[in-house]
PyMOL commands that place a pseudoatom at each C-alpha (Angstrom):
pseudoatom trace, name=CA, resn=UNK, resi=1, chain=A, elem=C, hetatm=0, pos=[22.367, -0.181, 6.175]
pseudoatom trace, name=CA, resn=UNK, resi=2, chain=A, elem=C, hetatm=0, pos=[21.254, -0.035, 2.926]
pseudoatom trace, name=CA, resn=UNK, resi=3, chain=A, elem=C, hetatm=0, pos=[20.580, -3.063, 0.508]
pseudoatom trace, name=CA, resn=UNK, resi=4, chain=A, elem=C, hetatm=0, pos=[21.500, -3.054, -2.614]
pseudoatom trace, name=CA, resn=UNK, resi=5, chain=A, elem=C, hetatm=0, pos=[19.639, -5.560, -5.923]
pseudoatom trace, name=CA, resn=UNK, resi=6, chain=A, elem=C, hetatm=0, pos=[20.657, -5.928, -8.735]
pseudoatom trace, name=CA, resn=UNK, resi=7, chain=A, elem=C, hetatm=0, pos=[17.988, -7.284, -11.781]
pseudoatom trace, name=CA, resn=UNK, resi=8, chain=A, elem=C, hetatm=0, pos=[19.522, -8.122, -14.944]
pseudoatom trace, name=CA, resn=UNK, resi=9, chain=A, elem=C, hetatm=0, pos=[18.268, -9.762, -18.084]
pseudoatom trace, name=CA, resn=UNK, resi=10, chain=A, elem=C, hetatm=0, pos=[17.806, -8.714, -21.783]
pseudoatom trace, name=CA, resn=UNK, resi=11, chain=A, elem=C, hetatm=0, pos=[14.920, -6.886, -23.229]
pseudoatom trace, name=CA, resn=UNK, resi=12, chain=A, elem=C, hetatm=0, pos=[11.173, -7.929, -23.360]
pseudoatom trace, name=CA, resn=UNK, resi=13, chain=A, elem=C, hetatm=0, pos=[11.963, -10.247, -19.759]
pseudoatom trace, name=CA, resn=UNK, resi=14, chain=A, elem=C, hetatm=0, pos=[10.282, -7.383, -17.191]
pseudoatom trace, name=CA, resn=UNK, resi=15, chain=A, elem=C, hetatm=0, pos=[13.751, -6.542, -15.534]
pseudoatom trace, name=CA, resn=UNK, resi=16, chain=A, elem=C, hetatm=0, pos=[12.330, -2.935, -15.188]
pseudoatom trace, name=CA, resn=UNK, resi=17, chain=A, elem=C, hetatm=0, pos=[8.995, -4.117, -14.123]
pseudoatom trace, name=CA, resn=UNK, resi=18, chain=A, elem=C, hetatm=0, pos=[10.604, -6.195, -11.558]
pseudoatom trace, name=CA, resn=UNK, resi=19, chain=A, elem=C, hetatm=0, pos=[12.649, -3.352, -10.524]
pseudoatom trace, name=CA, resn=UNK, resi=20, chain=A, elem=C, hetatm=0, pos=[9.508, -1.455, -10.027]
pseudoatom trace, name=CA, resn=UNK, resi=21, chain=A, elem=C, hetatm=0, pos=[7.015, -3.835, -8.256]
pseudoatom trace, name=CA, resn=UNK, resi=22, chain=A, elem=C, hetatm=0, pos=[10.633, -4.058, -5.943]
pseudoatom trace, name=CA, resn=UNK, resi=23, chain=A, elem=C, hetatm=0, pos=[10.803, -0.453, -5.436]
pseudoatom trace, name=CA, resn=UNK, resi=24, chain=A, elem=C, hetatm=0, pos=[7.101, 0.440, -4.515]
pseudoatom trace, name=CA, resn=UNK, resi=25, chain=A, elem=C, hetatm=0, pos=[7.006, -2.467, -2.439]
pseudoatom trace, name=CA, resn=UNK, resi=26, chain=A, elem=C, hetatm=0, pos=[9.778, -0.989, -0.498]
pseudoatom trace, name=CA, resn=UNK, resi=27, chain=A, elem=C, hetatm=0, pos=[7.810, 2.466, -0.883]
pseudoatom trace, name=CA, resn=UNK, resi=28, chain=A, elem=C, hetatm=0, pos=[4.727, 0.908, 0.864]
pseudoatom trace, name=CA, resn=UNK, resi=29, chain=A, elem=C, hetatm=0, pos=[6.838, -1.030, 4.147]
pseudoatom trace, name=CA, resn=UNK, resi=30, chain=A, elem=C, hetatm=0, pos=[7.433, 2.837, 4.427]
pseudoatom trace, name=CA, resn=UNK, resi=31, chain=A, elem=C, hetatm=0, pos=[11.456, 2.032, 3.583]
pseudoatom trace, name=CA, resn=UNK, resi=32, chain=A, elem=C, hetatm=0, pos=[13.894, 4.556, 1.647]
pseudoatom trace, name=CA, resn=UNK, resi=33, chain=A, elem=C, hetatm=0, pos=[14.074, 3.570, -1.651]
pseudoatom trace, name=CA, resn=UNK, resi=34, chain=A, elem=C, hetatm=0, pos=[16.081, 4.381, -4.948]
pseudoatom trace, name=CA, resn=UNK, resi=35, chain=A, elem=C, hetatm=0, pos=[16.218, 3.108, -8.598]
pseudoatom trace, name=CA, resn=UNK, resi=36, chain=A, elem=C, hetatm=0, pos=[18.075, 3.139, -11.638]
pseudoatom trace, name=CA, resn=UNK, resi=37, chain=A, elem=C, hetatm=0, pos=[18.357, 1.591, -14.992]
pseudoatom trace, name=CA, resn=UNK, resi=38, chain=A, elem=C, hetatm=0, pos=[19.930, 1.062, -18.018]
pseudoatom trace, name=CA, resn=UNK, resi=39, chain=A, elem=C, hetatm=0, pos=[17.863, -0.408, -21.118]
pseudoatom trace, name=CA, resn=UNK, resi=40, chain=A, elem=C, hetatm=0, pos=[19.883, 0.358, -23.985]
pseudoatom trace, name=CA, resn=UNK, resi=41, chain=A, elem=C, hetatm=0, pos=[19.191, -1.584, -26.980]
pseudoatom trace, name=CA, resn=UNK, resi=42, chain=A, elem=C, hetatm=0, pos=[16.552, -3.730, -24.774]
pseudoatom trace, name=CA, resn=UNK, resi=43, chain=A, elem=C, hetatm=0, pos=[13.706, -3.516, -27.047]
pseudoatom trace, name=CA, resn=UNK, resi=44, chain=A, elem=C, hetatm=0, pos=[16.314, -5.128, -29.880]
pseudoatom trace, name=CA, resn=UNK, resi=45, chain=A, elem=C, hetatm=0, pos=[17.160, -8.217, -26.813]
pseudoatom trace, name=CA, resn=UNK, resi=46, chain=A, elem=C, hetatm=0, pos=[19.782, -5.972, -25.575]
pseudoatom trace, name=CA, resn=UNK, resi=47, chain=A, elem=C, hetatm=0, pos=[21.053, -5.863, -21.846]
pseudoatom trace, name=CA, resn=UNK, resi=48, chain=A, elem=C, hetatm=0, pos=[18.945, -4.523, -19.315]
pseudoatom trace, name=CA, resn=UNK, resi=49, chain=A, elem=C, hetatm=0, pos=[20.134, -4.026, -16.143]
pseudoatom trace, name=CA, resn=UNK, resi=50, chain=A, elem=C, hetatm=0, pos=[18.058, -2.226, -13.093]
pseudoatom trace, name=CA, resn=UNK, resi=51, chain=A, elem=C, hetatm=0, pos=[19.523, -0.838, -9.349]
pseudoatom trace, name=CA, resn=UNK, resi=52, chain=A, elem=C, hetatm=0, pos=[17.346, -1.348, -6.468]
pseudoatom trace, name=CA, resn=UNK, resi=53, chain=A, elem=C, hetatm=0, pos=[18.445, 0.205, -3.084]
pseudoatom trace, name=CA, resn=UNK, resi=54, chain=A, elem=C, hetatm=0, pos=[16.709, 0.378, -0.004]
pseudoatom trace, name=CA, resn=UNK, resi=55, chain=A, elem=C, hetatm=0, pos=[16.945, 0.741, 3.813]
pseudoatom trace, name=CA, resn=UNK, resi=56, chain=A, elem=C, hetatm=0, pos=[14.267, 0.492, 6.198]
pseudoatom trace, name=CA, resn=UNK, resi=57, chain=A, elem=C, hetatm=0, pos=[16.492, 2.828, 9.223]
pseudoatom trace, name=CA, resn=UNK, resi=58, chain=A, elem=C, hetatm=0, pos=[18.655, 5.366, 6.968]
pseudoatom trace, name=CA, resn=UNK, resi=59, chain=A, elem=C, hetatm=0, pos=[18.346, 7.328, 4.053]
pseudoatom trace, name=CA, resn=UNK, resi=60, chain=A, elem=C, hetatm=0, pos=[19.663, 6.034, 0.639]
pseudoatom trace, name=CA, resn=UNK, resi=61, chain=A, elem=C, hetatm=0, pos=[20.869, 9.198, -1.036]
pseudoatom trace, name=CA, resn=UNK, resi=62, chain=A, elem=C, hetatm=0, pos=[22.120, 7.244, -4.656]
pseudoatom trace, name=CA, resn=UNK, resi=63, chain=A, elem=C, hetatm=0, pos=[20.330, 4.857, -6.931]
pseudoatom trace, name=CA, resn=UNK, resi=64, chain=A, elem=C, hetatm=0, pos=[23.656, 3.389, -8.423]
pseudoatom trace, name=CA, resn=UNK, resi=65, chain=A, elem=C, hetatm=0, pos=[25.174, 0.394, -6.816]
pseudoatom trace, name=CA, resn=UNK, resi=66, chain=A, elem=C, hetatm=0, pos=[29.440, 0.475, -6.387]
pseudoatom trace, name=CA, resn=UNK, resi=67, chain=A, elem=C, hetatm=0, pos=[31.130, -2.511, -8.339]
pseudoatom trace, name=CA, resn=UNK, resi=68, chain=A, elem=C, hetatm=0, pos=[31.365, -5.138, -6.038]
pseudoatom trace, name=CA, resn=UNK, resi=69, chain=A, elem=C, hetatm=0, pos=[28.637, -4.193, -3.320]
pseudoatom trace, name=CA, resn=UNK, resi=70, chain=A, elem=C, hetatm=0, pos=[25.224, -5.683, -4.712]
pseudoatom trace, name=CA, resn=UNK, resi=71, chain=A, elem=C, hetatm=0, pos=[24.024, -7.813, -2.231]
pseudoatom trace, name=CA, resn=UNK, resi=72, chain=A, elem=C, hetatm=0, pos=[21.470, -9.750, -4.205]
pseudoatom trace, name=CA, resn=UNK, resi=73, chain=A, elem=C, hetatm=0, pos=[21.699, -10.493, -8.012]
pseudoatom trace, name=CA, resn=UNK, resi=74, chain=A, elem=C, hetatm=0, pos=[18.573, -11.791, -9.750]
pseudoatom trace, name=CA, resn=UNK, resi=75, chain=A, elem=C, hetatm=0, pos=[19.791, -13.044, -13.058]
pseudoatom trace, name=CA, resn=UNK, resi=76, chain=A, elem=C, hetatm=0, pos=[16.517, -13.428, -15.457]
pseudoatom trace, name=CA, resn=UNK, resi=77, chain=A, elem=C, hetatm=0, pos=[19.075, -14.802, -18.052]
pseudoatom trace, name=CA, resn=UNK, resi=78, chain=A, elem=C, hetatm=0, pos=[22.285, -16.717, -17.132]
pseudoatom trace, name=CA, resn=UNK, resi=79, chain=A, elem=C, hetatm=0, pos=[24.500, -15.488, -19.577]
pseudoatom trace, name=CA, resn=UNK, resi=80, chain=A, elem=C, hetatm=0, pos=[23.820, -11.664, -18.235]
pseudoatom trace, name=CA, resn=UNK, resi=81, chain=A, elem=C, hetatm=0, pos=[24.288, -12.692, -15.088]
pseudoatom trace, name=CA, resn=UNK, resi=82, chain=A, elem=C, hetatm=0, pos=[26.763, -13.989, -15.797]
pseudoatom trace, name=CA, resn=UNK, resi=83, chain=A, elem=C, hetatm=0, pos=[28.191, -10.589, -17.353]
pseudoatom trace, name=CA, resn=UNK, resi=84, chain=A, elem=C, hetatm=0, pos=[27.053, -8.916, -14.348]
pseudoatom trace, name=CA, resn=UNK, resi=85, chain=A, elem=C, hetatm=0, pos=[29.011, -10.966, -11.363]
pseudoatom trace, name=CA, resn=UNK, resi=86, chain=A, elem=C, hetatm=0, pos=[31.809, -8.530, -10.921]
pseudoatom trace, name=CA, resn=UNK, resi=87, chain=A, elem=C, hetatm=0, pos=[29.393, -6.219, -9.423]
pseudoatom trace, name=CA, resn=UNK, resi=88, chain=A, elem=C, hetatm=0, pos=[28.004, -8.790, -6.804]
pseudoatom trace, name=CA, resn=UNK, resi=89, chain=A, elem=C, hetatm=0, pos=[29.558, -9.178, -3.355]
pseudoatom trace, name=CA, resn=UNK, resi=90, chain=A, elem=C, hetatm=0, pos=[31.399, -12.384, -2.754]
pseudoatom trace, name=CA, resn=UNK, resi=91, chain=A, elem=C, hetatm=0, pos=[28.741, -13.087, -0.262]
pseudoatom trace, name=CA, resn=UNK, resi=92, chain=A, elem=C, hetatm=0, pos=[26.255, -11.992, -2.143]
pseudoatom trace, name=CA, resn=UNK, resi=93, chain=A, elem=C, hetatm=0, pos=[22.939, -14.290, -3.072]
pseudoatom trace, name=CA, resn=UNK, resi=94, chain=A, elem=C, hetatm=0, pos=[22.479, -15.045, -7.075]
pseudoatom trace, name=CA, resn=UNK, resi=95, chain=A, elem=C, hetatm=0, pos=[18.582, -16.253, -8.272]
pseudoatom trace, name=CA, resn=UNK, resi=96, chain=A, elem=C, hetatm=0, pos=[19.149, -17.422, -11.963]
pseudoatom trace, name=CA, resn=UNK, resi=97, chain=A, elem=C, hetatm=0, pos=[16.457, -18.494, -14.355]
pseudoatom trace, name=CA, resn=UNK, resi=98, chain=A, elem=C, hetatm=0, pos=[18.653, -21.050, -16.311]
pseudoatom trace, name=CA, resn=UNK, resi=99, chain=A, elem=C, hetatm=0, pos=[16.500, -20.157, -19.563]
pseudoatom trace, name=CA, resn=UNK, resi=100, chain=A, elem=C, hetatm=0, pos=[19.040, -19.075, -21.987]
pseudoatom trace, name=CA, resn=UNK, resi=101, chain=A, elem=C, hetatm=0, pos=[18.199, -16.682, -24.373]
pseudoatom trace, name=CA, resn=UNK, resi=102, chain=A, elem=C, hetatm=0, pos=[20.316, -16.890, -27.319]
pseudoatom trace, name=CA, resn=UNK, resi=103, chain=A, elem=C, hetatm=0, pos=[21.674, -13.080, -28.536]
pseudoatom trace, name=CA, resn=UNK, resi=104, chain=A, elem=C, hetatm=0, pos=[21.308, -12.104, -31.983]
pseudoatom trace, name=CA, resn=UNK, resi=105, chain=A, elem=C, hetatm=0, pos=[25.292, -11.592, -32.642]
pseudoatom trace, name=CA, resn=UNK, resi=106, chain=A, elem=C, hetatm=0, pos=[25.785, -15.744, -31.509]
pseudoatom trace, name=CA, resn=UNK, resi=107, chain=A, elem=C, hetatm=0, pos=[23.864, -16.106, -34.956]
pseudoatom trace, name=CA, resn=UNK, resi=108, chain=A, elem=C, hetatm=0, pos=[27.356, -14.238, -36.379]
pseudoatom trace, name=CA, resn=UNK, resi=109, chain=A, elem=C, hetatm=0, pos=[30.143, -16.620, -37.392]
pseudoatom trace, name=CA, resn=UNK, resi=110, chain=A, elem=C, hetatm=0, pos=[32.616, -16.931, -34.770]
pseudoatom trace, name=CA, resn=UNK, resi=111, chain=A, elem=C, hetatm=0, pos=[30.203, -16.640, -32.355]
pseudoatom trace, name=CA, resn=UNK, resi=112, chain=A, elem=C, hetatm=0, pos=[28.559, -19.058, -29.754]
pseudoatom trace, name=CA, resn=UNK, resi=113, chain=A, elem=C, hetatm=0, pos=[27.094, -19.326, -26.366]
pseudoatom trace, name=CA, resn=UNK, resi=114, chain=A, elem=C, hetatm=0, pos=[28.952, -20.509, -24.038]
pseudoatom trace, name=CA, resn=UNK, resi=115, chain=A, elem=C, hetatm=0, pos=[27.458, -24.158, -23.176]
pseudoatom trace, name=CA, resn=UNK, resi=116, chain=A, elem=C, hetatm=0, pos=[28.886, -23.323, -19.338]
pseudoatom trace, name=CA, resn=UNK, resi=117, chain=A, elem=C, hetatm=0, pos=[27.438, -20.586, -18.476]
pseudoatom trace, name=CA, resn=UNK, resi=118, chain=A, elem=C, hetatm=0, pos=[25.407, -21.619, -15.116]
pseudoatom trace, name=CA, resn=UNK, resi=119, chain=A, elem=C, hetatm=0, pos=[28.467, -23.565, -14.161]
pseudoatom trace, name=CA, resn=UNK, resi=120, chain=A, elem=C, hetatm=0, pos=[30.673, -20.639, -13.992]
pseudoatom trace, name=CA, resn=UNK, resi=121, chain=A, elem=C, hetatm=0, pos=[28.281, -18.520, -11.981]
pseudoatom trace, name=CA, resn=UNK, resi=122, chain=A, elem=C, hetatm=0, pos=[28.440, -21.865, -9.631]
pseudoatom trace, name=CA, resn=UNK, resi=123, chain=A, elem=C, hetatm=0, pos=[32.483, -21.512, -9.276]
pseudoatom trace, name=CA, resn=UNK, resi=124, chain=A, elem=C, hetatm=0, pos=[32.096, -17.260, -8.791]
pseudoatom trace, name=CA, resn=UNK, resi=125, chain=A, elem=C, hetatm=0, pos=[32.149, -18.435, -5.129]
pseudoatom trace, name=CA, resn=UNK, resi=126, chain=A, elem=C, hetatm=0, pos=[28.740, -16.489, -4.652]
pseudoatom trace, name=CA, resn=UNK, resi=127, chain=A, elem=C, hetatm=0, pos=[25.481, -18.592, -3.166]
pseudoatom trace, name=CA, resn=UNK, resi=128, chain=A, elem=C, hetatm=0, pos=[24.243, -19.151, -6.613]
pseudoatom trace, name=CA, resn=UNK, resi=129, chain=A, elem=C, hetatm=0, pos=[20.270, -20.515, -6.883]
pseudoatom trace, name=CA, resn=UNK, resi=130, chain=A, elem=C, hetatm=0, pos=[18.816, -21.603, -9.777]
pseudoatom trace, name=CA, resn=UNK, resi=131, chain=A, elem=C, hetatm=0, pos=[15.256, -20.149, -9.943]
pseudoatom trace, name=CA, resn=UNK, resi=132, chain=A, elem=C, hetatm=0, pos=[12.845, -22.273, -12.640]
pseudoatom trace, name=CA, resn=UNK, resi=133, chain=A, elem=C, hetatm=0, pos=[11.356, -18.875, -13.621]
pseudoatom trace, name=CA, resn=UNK, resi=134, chain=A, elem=C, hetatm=0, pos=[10.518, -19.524, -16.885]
pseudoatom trace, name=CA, resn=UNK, resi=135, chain=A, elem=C, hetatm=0, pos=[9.416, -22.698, -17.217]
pseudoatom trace, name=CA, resn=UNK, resi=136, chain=A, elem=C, hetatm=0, pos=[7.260, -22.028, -13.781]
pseudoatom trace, name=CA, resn=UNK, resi=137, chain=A, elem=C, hetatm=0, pos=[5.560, -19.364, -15.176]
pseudoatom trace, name=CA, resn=UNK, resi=138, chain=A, elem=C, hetatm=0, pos=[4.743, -21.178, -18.488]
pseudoatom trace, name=CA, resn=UNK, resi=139, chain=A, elem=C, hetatm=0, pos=[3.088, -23.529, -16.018]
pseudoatom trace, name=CA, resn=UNK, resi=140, chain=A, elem=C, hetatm=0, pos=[0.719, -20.866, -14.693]
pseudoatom trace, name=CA, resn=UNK, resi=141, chain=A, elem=C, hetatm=0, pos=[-0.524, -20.756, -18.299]
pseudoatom trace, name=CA, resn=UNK, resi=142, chain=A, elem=C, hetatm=0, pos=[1.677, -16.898, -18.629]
pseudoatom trace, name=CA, resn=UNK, resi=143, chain=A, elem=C, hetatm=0, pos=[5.203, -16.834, -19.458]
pseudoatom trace, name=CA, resn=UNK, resi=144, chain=A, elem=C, hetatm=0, pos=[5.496, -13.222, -18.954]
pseudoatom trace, name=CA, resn=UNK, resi=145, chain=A, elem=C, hetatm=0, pos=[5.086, -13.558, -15.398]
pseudoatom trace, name=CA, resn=UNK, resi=146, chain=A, elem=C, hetatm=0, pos=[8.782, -15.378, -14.587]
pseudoatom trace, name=CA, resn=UNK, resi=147, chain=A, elem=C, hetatm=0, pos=[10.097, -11.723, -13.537]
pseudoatom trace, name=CA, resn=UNK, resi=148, chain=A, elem=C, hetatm=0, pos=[7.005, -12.063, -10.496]
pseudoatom trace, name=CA, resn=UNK, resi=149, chain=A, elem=C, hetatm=0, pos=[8.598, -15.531, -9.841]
pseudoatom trace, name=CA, resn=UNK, resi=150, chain=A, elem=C, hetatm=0, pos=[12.085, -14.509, -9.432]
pseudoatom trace, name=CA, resn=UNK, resi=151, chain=A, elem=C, hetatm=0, pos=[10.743, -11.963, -7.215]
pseudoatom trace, name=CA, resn=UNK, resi=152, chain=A, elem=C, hetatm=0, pos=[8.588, -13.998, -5.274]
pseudoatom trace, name=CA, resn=UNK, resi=153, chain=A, elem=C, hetatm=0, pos=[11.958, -16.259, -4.795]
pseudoatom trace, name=CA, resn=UNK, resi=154, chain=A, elem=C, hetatm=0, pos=[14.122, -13.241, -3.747]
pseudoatom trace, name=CA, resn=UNK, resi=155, chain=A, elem=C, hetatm=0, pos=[11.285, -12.268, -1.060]
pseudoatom trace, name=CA, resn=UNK, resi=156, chain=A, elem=C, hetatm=0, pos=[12.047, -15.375, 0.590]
pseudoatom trace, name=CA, resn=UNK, resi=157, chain=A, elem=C, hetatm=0, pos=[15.301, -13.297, 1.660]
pseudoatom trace, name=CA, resn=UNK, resi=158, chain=A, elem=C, hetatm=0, pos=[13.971, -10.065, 1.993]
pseudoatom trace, name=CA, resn=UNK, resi=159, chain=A, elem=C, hetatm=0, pos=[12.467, -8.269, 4.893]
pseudoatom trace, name=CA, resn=UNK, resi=160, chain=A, elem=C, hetatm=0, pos=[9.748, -6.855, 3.392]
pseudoatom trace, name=CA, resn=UNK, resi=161, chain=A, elem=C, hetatm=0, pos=[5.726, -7.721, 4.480]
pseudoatom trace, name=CA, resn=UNK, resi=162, chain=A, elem=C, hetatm=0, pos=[4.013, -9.926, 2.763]
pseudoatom trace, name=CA, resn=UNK, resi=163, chain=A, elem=C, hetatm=0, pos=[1.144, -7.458, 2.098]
pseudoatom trace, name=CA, resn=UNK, resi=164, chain=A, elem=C, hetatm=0, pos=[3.715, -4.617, 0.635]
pseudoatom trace, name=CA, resn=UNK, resi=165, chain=A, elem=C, hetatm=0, pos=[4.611, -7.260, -2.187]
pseudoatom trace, name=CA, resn=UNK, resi=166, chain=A, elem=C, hetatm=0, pos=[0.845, -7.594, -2.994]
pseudoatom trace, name=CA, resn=UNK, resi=167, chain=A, elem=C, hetatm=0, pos=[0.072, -4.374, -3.262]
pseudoatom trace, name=CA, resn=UNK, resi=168, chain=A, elem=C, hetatm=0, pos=[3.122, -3.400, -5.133]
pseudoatom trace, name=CA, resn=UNK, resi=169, chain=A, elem=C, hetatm=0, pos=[1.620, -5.527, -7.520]
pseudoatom trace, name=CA, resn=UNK, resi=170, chain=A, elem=C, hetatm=0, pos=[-1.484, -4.381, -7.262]
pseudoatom trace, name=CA, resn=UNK, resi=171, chain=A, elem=C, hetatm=0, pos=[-0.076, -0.884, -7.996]
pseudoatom trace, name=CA, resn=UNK, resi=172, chain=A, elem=C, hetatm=0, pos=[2.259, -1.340, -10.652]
pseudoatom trace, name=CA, resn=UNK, resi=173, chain=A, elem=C, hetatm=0, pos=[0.245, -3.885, -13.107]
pseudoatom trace, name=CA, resn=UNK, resi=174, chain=A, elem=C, hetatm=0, pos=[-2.809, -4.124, -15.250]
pseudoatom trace, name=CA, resn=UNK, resi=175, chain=A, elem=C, hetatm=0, pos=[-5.596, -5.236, -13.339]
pseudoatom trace, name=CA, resn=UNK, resi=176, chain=A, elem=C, hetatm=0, pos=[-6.323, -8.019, -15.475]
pseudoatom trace, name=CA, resn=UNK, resi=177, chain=A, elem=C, hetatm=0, pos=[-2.525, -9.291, -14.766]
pseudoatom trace, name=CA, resn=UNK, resi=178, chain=A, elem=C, hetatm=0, pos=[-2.601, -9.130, -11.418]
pseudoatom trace, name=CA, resn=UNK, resi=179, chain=A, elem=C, hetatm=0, pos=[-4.344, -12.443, -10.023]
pseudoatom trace, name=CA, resn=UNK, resi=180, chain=A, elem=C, hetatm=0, pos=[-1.828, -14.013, -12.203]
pseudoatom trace, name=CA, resn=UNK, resi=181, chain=A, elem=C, hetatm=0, pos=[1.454, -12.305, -10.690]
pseudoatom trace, name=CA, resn=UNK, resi=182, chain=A, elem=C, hetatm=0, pos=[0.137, -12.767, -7.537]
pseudoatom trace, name=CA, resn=UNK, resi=183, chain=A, elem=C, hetatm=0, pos=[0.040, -16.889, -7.865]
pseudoatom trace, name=CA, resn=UNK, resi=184, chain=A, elem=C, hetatm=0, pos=[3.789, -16.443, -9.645]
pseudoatom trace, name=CA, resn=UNK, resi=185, chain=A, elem=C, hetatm=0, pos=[4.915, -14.508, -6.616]
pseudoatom trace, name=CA, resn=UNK, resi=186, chain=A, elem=C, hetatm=0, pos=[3.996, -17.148, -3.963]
pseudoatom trace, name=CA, resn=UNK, resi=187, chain=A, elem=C, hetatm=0, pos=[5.298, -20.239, -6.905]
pseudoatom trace, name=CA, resn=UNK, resi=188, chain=A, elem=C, hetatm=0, pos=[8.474, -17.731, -6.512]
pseudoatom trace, name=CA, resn=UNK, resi=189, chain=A, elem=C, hetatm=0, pos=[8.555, -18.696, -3.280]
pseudoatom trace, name=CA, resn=UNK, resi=190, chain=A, elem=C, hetatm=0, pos=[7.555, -22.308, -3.612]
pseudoatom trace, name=CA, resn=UNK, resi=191, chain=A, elem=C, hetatm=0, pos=[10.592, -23.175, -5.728]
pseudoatom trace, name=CA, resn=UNK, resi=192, chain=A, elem=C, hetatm=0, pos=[12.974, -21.617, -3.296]
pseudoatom trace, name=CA, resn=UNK, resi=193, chain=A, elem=C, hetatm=0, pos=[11.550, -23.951, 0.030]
pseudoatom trace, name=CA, resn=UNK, resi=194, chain=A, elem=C, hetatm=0, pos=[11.462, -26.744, -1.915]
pseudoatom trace, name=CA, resn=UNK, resi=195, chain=A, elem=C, hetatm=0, pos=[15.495, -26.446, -2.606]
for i in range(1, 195): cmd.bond("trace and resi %d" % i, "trace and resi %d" % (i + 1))
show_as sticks, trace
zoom trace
């Protein structure tokens, strides 16, 4: 049976990097794998939203993830998370990274964000778990790395070897980036024992 992740989060946060790292992991545990995206306006801070399926016994024939089905949401920012819950299972697992980051059109008049945001992914009725992505990362001394964190939480749940999600890394980033993501991965999972 095929799993299905969905990454979400606006421009400039790594969603499709994420996505990525996810996908050749999956590549490397020698599991079917497919991936999609949809980066619109996301070098303006627009929505960016990536589809990660995989199976490690049957083939997964389409990247794109029916309404309702995702099994895993990682929300980089709660607001488009938030935006994106209708597509999440009711039992589906939601890591959110409670830094908001505030769209250019709340700056409009008539415009806010909404100051309960977290709370109403809380009431969705989905196992909602707030990842410190962010502000982890900006402890490692690299703020770019709180996509590797919410990954390194999400792992906690997934199947995959420990060794795929290292060399996935390894793979898919700079080398000069990489002994970084790999001490955000394991903080990633850190934050989700200690809950």
């Amino acid at each position: 049976m095929a799993t299905n992740v969905l990454l979400t989060g606006v421009g400039g946060q790594g969603i499709i990097t994420a996505s990525t790292v996810l996908s050749q992991a999956c590549r490397l545990a020698g599991w079917q794998v497919k991936k999609s995206e949809v980066h619109g306006m996301s070098q303006r801070g627009g929505s960016v939203n990536s589809y990660v399926r995989y199976s490690a016994d049957e083939e997964v024939a389409s990247p794109l993830i029916p309404e309702g089905e995702a099994d895993f949401l990682l929300a980089f920012e709660p607001l488009e998370g938030l935006r994106q819950i209708k597509q999440v299972a009711q039992d589906a697992v939601v890591f959110v990274d409670d830094r908001r980051i505030t769209p250019v059109i709340v700056n409009l008049p008539g415009f806010s964000y909404p100051p309960d945001v977290v709370e109403r992914l809380m009431r969705s009725g989905r196992d909602v778990r707030i990842v410190q992505a962010s502000e982890t990362a900006i402890g490692l001394g690299e703020p770019r790395a709180a996509n590797t964190v919410m990954l390194g939480a999400f792992s906690t749940l997934s199947d995959l070897p420990d060794d795929a999600w290292k060399q996935a890394l390894r793979l898919v980033l700079k080398p000069n980036a990489v002994e970084i993501n790999l001490r955000a991965l394991e903080a990633g999972r850190e934050l989700v024992k200690v809950q």
